[in-house]
DRENDO-1510 file (C-alpha; in Angstrom, 1 decimal, always signed):
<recs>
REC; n; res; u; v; w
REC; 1; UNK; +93.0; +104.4; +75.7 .
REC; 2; UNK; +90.8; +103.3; +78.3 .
REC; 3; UNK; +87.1; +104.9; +79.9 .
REC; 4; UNK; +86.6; +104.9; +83.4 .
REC; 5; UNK; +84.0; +107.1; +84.3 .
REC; 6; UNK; +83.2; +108.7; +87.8 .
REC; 7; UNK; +79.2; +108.0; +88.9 .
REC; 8; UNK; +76.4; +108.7; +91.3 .
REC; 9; UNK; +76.7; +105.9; +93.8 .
REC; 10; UNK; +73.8; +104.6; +95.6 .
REC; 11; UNK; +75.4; +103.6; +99.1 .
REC; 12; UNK; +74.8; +102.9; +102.9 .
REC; 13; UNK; +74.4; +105.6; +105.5 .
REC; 14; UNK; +77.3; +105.9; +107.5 .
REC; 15; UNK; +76.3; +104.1; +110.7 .
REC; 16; UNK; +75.0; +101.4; +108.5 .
REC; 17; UNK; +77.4; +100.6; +106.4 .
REC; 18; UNK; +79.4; +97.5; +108.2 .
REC; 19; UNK; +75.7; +95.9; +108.5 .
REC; 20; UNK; +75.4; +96.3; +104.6 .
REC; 21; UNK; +78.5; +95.0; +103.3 .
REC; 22; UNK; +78.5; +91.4; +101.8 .
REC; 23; UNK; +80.6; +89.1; +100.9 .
REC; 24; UNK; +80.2; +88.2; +96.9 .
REC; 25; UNK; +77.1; +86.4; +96.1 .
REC; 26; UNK; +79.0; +83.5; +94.6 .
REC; 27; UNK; +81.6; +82.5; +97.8 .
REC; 28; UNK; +78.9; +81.0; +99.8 .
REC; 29; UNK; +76.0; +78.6; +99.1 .
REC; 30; UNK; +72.5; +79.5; +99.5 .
REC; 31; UNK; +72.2; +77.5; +102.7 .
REC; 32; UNK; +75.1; +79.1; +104.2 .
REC; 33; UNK; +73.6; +82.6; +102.8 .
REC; 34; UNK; +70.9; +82.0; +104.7 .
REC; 35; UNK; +72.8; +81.9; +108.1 .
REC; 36; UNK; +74.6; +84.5; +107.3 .
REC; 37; UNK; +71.9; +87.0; +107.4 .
REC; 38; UNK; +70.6; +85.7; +110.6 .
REC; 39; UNK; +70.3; +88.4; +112.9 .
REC; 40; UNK; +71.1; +91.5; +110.0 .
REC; 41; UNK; +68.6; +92.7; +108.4 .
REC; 42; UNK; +70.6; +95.0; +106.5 .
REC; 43; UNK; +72.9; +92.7; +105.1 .
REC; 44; UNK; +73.5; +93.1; +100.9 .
REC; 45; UNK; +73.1; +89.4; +101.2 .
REC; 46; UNK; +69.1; +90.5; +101.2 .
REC; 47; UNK; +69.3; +91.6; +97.7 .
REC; 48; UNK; +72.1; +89.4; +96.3 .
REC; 49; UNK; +71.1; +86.3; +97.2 .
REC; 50; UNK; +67.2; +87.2; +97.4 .
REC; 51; UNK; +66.3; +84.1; +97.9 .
REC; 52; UNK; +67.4; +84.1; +101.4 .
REC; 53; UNK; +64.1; +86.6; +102.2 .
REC; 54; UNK; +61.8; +83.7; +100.5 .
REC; 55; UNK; +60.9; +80.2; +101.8 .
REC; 56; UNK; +63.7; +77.1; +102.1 .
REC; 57; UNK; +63.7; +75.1; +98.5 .
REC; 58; UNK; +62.5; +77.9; +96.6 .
REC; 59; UNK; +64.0; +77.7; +93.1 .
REC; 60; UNK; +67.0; +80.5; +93.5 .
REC; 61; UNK; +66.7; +81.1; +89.2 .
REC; 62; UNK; +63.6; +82.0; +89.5 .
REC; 63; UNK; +61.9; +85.5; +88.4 .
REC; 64; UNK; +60.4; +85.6; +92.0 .
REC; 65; UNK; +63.7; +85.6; +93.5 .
REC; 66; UNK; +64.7; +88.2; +91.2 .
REC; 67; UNK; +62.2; +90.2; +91.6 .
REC; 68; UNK; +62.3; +90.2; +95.4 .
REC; 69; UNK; +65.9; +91.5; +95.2 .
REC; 70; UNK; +64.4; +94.5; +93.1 .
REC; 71; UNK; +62.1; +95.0; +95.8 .
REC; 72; UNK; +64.7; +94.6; +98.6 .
REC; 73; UNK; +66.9; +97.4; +96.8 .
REC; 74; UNK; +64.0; +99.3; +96.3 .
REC; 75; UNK; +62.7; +99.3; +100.3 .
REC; 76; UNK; +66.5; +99.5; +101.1 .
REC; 77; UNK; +66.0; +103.4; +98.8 .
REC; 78; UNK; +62.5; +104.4; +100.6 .
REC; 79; UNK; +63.9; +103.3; +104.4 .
REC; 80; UNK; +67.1; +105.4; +103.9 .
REC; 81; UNK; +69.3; +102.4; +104.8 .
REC; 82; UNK; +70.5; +103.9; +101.1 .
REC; 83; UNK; +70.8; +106.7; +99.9 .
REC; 84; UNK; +72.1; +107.9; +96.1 .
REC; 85; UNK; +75.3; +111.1; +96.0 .
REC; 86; UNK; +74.0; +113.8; +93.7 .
REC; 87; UNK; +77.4; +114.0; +92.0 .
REC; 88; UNK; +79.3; +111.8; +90.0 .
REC; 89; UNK; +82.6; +111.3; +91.6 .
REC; 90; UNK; +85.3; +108.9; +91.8 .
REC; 91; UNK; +85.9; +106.7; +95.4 .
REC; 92; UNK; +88.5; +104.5; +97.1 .
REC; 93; UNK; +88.5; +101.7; +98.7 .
REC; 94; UNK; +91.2; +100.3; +101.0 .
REC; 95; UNK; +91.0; +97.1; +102.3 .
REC; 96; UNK; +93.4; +95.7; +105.3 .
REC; 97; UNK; +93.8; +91.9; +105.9 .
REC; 98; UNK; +97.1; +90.9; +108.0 .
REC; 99; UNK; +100.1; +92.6; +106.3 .
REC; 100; UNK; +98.3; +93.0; +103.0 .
REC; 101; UNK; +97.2; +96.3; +102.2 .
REC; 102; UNK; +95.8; +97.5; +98.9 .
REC; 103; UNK; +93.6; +100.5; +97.7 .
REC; 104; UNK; +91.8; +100.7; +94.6 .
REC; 105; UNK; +89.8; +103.6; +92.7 .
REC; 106; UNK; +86.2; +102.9; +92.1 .
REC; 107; UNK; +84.7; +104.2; +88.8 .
REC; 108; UNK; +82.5; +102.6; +86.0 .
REC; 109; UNK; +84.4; +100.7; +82.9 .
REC; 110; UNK; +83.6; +100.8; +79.2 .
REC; 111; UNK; +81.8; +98.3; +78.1 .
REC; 112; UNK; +83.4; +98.9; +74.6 .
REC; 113; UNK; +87.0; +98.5; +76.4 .
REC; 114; UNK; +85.6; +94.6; +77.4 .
REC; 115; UNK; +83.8; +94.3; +74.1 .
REC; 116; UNK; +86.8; +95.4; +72.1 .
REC; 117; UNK; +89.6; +93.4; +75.0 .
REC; 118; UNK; +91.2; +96.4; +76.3 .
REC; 119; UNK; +90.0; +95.4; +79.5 .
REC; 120; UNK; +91.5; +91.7; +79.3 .
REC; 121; UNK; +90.2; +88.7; +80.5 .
REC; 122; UNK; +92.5; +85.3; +81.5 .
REC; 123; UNK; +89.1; +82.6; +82.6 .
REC; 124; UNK; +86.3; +81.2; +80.6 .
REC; 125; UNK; +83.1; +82.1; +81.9 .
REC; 126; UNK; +79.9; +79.3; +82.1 .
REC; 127; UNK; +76.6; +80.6; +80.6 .
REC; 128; UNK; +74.8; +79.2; +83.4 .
REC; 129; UNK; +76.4; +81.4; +86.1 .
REC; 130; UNK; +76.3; +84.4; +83.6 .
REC; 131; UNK; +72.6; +83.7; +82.9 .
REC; 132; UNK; +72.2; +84.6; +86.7 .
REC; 133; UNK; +73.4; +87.4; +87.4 .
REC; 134; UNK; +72.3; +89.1; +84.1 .
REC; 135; UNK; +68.8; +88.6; +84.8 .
REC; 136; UNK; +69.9; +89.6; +88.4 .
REC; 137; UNK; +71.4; +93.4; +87.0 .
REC; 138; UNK; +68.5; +94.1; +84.6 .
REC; 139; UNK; +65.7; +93.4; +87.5 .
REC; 140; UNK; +67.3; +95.5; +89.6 .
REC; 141; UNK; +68.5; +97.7; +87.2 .
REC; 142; UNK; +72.0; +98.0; +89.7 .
REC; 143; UNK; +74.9; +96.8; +89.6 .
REC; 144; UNK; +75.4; +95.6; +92.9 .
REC; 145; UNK; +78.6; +93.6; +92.9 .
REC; 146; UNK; +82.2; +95.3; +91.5 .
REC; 147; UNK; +84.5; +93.9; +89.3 .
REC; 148; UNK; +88.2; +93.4; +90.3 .
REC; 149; UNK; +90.3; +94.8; +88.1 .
REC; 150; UNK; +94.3; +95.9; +87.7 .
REC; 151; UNK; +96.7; +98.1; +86.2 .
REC; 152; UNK; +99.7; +98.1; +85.5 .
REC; 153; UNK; +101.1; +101.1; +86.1 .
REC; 154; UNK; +100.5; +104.6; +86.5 .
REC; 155; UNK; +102.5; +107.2; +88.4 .
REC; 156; UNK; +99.6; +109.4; +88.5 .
REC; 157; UNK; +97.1; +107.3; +89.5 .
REC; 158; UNK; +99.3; +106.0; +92.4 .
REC; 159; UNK; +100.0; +109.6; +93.7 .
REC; 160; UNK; +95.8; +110.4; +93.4 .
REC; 161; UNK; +95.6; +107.7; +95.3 .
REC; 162; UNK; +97.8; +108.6; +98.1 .
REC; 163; UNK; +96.6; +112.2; +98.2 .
REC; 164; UNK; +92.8; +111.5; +98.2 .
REC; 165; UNK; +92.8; +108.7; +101.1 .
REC; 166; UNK; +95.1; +110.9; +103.7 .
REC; 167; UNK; +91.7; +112.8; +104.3 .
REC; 168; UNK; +88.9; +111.5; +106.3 .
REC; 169; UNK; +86.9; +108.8; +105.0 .
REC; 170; UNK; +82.9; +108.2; +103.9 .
REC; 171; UNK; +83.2; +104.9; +106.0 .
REC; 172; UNK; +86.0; +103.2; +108.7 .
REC; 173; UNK; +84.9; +99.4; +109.9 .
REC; 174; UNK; +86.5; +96.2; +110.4 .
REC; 175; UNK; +84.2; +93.0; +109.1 .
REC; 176; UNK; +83.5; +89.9; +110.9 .
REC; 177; UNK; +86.2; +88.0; +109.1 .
REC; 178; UNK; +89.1; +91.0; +110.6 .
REC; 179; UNK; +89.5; +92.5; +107.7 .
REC; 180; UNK; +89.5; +96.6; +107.4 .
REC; 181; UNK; +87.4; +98.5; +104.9 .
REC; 182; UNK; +87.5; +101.9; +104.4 .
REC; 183; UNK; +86.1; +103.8; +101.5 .
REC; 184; UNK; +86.5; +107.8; +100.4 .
REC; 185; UNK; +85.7; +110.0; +97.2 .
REC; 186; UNK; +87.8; +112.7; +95.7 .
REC; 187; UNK; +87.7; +116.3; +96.6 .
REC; 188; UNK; +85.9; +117.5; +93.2 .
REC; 189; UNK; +85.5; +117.9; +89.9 .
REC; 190; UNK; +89.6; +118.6; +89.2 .
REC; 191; UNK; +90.4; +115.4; +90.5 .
REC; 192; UNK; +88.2; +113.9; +88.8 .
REC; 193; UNK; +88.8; +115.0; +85.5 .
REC; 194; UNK; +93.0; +113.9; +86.4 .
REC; 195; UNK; +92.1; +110.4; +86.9 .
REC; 196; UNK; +89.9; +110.2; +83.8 .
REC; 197; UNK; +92.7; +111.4; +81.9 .
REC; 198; UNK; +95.2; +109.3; +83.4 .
REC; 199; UNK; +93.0; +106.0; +82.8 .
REC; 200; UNK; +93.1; +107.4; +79.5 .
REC; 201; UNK; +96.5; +107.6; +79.0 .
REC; 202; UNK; +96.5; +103.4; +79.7 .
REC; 203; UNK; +96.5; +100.4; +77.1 .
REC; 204; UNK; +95.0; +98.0; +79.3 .
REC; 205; UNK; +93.1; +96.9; +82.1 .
REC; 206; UNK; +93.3; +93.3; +83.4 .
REC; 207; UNK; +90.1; +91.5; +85.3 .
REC; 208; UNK; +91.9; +89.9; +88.3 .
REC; 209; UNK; +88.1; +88.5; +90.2 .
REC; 210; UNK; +84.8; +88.6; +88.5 .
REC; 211; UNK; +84.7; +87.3; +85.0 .
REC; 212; UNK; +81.0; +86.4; +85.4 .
REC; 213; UNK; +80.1; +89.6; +86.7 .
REC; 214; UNK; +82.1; +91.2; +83.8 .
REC; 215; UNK; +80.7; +89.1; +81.7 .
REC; 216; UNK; +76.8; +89.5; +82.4 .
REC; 217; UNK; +76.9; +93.4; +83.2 .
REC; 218; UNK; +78.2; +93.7; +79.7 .
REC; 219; UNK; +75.9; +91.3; +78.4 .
REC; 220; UNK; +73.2; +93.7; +79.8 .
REC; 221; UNK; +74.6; +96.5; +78.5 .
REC; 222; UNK; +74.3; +95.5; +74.9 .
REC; 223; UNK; +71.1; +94.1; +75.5 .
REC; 224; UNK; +69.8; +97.3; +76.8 .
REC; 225; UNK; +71.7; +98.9; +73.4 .
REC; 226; UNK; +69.7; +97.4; +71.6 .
REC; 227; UNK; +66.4; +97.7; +73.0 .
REC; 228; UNK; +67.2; +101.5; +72.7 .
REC; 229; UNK; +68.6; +102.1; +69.4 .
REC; 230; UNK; +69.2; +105.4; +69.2 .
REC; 231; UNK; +71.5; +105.3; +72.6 .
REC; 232; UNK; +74.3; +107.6; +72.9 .
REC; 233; UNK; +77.1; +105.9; +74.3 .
REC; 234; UNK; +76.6; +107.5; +77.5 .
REC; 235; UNK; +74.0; +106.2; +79.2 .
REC; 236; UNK; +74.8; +104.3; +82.5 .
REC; 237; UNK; +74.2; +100.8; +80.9 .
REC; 238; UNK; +77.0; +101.3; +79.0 .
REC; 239; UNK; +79.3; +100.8; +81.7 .
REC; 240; UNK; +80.0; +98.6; +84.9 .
REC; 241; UNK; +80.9; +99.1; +88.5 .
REC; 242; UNK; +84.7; +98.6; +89.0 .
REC; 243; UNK; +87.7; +98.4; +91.7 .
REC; 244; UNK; +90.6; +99.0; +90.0 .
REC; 245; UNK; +94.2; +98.7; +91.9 .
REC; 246; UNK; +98.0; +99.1; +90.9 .
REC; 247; UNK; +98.9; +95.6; +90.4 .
REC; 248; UNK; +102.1; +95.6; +92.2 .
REC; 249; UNK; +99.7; +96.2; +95.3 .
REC; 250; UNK; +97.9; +92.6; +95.0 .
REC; 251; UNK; +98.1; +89.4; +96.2 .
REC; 252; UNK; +97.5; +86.0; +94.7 .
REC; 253; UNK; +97.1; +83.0; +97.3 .
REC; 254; UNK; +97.9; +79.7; +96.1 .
REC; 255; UNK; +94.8; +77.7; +94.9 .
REC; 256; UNK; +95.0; +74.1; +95.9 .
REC; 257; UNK; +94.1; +70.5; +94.5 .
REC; 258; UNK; +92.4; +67.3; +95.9 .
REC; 259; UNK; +92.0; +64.4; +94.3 .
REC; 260; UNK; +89.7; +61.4; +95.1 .
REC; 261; UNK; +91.5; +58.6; +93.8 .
REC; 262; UNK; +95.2; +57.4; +92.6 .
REC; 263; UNK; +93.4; +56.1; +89.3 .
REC; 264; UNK; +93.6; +52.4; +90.4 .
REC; 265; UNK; +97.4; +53.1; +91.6 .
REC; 266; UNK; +99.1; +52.2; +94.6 .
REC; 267; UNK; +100.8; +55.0; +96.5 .
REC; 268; UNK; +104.4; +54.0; +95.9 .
REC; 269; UNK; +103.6; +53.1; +91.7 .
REC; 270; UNK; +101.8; +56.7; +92.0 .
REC; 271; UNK; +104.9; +58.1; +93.0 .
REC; 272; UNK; +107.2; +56.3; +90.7 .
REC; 273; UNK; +105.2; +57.7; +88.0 .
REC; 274; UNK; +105.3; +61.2; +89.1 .
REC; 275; UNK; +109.3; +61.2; +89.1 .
REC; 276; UNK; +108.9; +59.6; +85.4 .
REC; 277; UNK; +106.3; +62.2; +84.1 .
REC; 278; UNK; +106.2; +65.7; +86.4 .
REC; 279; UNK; +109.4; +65.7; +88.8 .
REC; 280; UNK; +111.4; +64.4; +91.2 .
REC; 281; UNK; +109.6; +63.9; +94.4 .
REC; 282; UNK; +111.6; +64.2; +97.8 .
REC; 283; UNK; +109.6; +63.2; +100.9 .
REC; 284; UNK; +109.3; +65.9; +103.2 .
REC; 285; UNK; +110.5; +65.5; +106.7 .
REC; 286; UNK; +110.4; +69.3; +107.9 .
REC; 287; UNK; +106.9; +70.0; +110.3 .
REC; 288; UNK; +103.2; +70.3; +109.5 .
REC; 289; UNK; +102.3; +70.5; +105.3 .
REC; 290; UNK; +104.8; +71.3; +103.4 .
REC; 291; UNK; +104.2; +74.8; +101.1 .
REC; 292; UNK; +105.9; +75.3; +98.1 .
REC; 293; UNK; +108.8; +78.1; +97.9 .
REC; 294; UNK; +108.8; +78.7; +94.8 .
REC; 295; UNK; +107.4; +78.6; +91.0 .
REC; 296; UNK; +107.6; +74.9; +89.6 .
REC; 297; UNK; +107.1; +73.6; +92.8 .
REC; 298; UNK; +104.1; +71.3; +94.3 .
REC; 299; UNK; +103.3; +69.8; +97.5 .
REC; 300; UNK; +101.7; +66.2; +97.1 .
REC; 301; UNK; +100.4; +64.7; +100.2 .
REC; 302; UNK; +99.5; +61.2; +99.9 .
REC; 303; UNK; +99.5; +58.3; +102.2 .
REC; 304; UNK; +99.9; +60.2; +104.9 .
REC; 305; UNK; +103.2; +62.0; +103.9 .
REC; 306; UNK; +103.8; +65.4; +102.3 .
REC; 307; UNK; +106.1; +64.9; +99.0 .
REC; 308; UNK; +108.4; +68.1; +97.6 .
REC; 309; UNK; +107.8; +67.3; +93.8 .
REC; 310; UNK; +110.1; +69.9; +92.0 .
REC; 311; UNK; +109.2; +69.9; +87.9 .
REC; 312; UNK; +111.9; +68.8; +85.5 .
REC; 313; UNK; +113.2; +71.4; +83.5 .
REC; 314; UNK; +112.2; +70.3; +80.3 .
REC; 315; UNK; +108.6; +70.8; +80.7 .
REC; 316; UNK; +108.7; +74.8; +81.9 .
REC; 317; UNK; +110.2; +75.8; +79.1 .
REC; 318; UNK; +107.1; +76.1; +76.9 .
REC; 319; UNK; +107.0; +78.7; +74.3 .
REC; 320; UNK; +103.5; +80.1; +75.4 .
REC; 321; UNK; +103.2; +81.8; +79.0 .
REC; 322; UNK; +100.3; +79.9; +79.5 .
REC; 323; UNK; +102.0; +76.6; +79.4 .
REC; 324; UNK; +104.7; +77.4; +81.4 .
REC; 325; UNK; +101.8; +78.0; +84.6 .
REC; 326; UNK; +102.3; +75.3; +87.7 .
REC; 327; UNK; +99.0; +74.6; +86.9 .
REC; 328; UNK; +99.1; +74.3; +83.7 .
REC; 329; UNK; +101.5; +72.0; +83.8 .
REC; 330; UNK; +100.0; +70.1; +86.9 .
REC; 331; UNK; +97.2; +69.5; +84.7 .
REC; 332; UNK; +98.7; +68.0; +81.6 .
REC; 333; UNK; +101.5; +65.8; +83.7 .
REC; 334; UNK; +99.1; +64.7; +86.7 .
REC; 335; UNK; +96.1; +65.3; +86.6 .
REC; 336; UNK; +95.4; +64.9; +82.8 .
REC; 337; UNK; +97.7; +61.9; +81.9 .
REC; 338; UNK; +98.7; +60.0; +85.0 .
REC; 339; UNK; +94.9; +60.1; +86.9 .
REC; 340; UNK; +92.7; +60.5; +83.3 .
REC; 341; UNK; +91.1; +64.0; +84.4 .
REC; 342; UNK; +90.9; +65.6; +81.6 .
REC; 343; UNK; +88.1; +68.0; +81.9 .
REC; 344; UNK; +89.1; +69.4; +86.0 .
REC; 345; UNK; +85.3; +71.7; +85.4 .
REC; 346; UNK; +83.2; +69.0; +85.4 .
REC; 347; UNK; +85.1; +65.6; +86.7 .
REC; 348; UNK; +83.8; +65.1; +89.7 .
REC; 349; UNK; +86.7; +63.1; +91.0 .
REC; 350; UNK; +88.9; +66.6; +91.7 .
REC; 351; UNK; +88.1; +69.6; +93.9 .
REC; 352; UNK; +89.5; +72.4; +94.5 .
REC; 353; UNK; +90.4; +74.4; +97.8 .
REC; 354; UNK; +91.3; +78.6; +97.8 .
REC; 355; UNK; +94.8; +79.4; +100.1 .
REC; 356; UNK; +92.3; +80.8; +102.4 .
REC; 357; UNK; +91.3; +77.5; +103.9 .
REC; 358; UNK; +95.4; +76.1; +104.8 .
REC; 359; UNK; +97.2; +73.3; +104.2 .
REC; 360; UNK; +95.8; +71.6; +107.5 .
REC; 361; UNK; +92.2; +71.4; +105.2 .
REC; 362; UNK; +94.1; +69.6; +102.8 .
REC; 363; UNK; +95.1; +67.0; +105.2 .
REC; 364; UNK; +91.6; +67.1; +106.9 .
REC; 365; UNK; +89.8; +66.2; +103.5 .
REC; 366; UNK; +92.2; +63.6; +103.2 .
REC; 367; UNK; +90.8; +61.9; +106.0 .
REC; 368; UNK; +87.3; +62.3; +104.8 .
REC; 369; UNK; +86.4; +62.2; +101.7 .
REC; 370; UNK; +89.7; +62.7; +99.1 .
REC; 371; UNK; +93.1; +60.2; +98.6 .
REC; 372; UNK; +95.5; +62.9; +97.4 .
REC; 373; UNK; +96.0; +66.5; +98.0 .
REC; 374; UNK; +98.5; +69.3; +96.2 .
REC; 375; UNK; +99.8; +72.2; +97.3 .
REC; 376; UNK; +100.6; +74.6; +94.9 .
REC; 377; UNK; +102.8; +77.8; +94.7 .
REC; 378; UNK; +100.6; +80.9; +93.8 .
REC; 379; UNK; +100.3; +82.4; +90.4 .
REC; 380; UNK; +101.4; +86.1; +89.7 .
REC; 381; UNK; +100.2; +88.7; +88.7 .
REC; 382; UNK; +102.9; +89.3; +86.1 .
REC; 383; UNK; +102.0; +85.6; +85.2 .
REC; 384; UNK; +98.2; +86.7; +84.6 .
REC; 385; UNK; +98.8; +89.5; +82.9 .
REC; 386; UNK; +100.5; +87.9; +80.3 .
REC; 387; UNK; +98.9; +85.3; +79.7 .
REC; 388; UNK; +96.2; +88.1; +79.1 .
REC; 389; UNK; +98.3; +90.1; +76.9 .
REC; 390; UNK; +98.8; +87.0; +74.6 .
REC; 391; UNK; +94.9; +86.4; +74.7 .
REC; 392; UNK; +95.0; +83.0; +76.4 .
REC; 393; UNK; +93.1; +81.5; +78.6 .
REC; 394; UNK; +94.6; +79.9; +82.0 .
REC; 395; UNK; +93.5; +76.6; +83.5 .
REC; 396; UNK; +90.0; +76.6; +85.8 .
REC; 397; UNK; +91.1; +78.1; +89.6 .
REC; 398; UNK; +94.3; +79.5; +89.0 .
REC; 399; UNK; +94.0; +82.4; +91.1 .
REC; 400; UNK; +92.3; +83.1; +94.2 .
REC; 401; UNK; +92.5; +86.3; +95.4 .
REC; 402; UNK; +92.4; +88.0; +99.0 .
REC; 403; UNK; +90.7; +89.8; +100.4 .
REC; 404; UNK; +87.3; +89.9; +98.6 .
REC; 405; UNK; +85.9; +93.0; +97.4 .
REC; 406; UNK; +82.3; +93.9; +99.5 .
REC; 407; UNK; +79.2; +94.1; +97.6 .
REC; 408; UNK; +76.9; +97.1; +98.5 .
REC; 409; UNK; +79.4; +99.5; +99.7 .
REC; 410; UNK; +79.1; +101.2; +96.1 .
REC; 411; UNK; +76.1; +100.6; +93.9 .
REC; 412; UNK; +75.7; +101.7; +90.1 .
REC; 413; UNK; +72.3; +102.2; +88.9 .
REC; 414; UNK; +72.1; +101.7; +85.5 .
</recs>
């Protein structure tokens, strides 16, 4: 059984609301944060990445920074560039990128359902990175990012979703980068009450983008738990700000590799070895980078030619779903045994690229800075989910999802 319950969002008036919404705090650097919000004094980039407001070189962990977002939201409140629904209700939110349409409900998830891994998670999260954005949600006392999450399915929740977002919407914009937002709420307290049951009636929910934010607006919640500890269960900290969609509805792009060195190989030895150890490797005469077709599939581009490097058999046919991942096994064939990168978090000799960017950045790097580059075919989502379901953990950047959810569309004060 799972708890998703509806709340009173704090969120932009109308004709404000395209100058609000942010990308995620944690796509962009704090440099490139600051030219973002050039000209935009609206921007949720203001209050999530505070330090943008505050001198060049300012430590961005520090409680000033913190406390300037607090005081951000805060004026954000008294100049009615926000203002908080009296109701608790459920909302929508559609977003539109090319041919890639999907629509999600937006409620608040049990704390309990991470705690206990009903909602379940398929990355490790870094304490460092958590550390932030927990002292970020108790300062403000918001949660001012959502958490991407999936079901599986649910007839009921796909037909409330149809129904509710034929009507006229709270907000209608396109963002700079051409994708369409548009956001509604139900019609009332009915409605609400059938998608509370019908997230009831699930096993599971699956975090598809934002571990760390899971991660720390739990952590804040059972903080806050115990600081009061005769709580009820129902106060607002006990839950988090959510998107959750039908996961037949999203899309996983492919998340690349690049590689600063052969490991003291030549280019043609290099190859030899990847026939011996991964899979055969074809060069690729067709036009431009070559992207990979299917699952088990890579691209290698490397001395100036793409390579079609198809796995042998014997190594996807692990017994765990985990091992049987492209990237799992890129990792323990390649990257692991043949170039001695054993820990891809912290080696400084790989790097890492989202679908976003293109092939023709892969090749561009090349030229720069890197010696290798792989292509990769993207994960699925049935892929992720069970690797979930078997309470595993997949290999760093496996996923990289499109299009990114806007922070301060929706706010949850907790």
């Amino acid at each position: 059984m799972i708890t998703v319950k509806p709340f009173n969002a704090l969120r932009p008036t109308p004709s404000l609301a395209d100058k609000c919404a942010a990308l995620p705090y944690d796509v962009m650097s704090s440099d490139e944060a600051r030219e973002m919000v050039k000209g935009n004094e609206y921007t949720f980039l203001r209050i999530d990445r505070a330090e943008v407001n505050l001198e060049k070189g300012v430590d961005i962990y520090s409680d000033r920074v913190y406390n300037t977002a607090k005081e951000m939201l805060e004026k954000f409140e008294k100049d009615g560039v926000y203002v908080s629904d009296t109701q608790k209700r459920y909302y929508f939110y559609r977003q539109i990128m090319g041919s890639q349409s999907q629509t999600g409900i937006v409620g608040c998830a049990s704390i309990d359902d991470y705690l206990e891994n009903r909602i379940k998670k398929h990355e490790f999260t870094r304490a460092d990175k958590e550390i932030d954005r927990i002292k970020h949600v108790d300062t403000c006392s918001a949660q001012t990012g959502p958490i991407f999450l999936a079901y599986k399915d649910s007839e009921t929740l796909d037909n409330i979703i149809c129904k509710q977002t034929e009507k006229e919407p709270l907000y209608d914009f396109v963002s700079e980068d051409g994708v369409r937002h548009t956001v509604w709420t139900t019609d009332g307290e009915a409605v609400d009450n059938e998608i509370e049951c019908a997230f009831k009636g699930l096993d599971a929910l699956y975090i598809a983008d934002g571990h760390h934010r899971c991660a720390s607006a739990v952590k804040v919640g059972t903080k806050r738990r115990g600081e009061n500890p005769n709580y009820t269960g129902n106060e607002e900290f006990n839950f988090f700000l959510s998107v959750i969609f039908p996961s037949k509805t999203l899309k996983i792009l492919d998340y690349n590799r690049l590689l600063k060195d052969l490991n003291g190989h030549g280019v043609e030895d290099f190859l030899k070895i990847v026939e011996q150890k991964l899979g055969t490797a074809q060069k690729y005469e067709g036009e431009g980078a070559y992207r990979p077709e299917k699952k088990h599939t890579v691209g290698i581009y490397v001395g100036e030619s793409w390579y079609k490097v198809t796995f042998h058999p014997e190594i996807c046919s692990a017994e765990r779903a985990v091992d049987r991942l492209d990237c799992a096994i890129l990792q323990k064939y390649l990257i692991s045994d043949i170039l001695g990168i054993d820990d891809p978090r912290t080696d400084k000799r790989i790097d890492f690229a989202g679908g976003i960017r293109g092939l023709k950045y892969l090749e561009e790097r090349c030229h720069i800075d890197m010696q290798m580059a792989i292509s990769m075919y993207p994960t699925s989502l049935d892929d992720l989910m069970a690797v979930a379901d078997a309470g595993d953990v997949m290999p760093p950047k496996s996923t990289w999802f499109e299009p990114k959810l806007r922070s301060g569309l929706l706010i949850h004060k907790i």
